[in-house]
N, C-alpha and C positions, 0 to 999 in steps of 0.2 A: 675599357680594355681589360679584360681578364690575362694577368702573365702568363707566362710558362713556367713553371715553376724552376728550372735549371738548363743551365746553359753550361755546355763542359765546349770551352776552349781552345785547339793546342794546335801549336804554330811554329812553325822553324821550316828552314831550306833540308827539306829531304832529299838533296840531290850530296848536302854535304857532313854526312859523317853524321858526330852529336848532335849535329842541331836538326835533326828529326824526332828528336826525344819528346818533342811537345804534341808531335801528331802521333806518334807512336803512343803515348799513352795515352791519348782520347781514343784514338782506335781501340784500343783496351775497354775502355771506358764503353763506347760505339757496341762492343761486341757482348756486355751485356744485358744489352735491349731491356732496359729499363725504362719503367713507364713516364713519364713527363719528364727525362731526361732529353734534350737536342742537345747532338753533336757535333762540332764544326771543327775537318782539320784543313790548316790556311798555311798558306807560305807563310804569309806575316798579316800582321794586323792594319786593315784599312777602315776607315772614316763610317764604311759601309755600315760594318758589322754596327755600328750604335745603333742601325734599328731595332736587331734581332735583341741585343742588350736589353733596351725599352722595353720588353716586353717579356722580362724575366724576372721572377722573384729574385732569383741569385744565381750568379757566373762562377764559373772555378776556368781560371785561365791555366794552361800548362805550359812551360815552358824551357828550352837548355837553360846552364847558367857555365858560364868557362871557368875551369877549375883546372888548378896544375899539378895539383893531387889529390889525394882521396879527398872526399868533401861528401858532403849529404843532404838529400834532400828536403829544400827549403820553404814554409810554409808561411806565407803573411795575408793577414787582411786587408783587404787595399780601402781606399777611398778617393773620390773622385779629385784629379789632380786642376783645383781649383784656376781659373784664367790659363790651361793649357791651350797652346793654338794648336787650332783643327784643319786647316788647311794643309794638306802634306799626303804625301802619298801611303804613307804608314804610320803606324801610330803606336804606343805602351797601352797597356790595358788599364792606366788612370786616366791619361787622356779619354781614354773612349768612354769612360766612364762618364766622365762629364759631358763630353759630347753628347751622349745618352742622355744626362741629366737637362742640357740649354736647349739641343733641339725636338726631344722628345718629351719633355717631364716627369722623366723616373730614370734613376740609375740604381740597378737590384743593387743584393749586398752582394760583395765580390770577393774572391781567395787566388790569391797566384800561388803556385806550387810550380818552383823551379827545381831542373834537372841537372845533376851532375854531371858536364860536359869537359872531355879534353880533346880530343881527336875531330876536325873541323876541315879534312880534305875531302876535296871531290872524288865522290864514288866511294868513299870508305864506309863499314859497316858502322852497325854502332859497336864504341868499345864495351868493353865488360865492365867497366866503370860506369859507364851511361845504361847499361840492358839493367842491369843490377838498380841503377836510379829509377828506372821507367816502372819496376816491381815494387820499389820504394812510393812510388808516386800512384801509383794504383792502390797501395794500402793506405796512403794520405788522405785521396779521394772519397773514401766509401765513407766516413764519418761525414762527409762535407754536402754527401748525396741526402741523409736522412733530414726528413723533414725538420728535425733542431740542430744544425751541426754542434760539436766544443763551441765555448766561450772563447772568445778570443783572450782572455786573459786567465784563462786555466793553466795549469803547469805546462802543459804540452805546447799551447798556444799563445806564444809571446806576444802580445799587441799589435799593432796595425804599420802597414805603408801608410803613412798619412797625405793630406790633402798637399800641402806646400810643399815639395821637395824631394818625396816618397823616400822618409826614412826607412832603408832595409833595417835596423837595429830589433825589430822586432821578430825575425823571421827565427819560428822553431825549428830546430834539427828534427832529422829522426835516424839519429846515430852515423858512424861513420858507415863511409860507402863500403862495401865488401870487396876484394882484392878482384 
């Protein structure tokens, strides 16, 4: 099986406010029709999505993150969250990782890139807080699309969500949000 060389992510209830920030920026992503790039925007993350995974060199998952004030967009390297259970109606994007990895035999390499979210009512737009993230998060992306993304351990790029526990302690900023 030949992968697909990327797989852009992004997921949240667009019905409520920020947390559309994750489809919102793969549609970004969607609109510019980039060759071996597939785009998937999901309410949330199901058991499913491990096949399309399988068969990806590397994922860039997008996603809200609730913040109470300014905060900024968050960059980690994930790895697959080792004996996660799969049985469930939705799932993290380490889970699935693994799930990809026990019932397919491959789990690419993978990056979450979370959005700065405060505003979570039904029907609300996104705040200026989160539009502002979603432009943050599309300048995150384009490194992560080229065939070598950063190092994970480059100044910009703090380390990884790891396998046991999915330490966030590694996740890089990219400054604060704009008012």
């Amino acid at each position: 099986m030949r992968p697909n060389p990327i797989l852009v992510i992004g997921y949240g209830n667009d019905l409520r406010g920020d947390d559309a920030a994750g489809q919102r920026a793969a549609a970004g992503v969607g609109a510019w029709r980039l060759p071996g790039v597939q785009v998937l925007t999901l309410h949330q993350l199901t058991p499913e999505v491990a096949d399309s995974l399988a068969s990806s060199a590397r994922a860039i998952f997008l996603d809200a993150h609730p913040v109470a004030d300014g905060s900024a967009v968050r960059v980690r390297r994930l790895r697959a969250a080792i004996g996660a259970p799969h049985i469930a109606h939705t799932c993290d994007p380490q889970a699935l990782l693994d799930l990809a990895q026990t019932a397919f035999g491959h789990a690419p390499e993978a990056w979450w890139i979370t959005i700065p979210a405060a505003d979570f009512a039904f029907g609300a737009p996104l705040s200026r807080l989160t539009e502002h993230g979603v432009a943050d998060a599309l300048t995150a992306v384009r490194p992560l699309l080229e065939s070598r993304p950063p190092r994970p351990d480059a100044a910009a790029w703090r380390g990884d969500a790891s396998a046991a526990g999915g330490s966030n302690r590694s996740a890089a900023r990219l400054g604060p949000a704009r008012p």
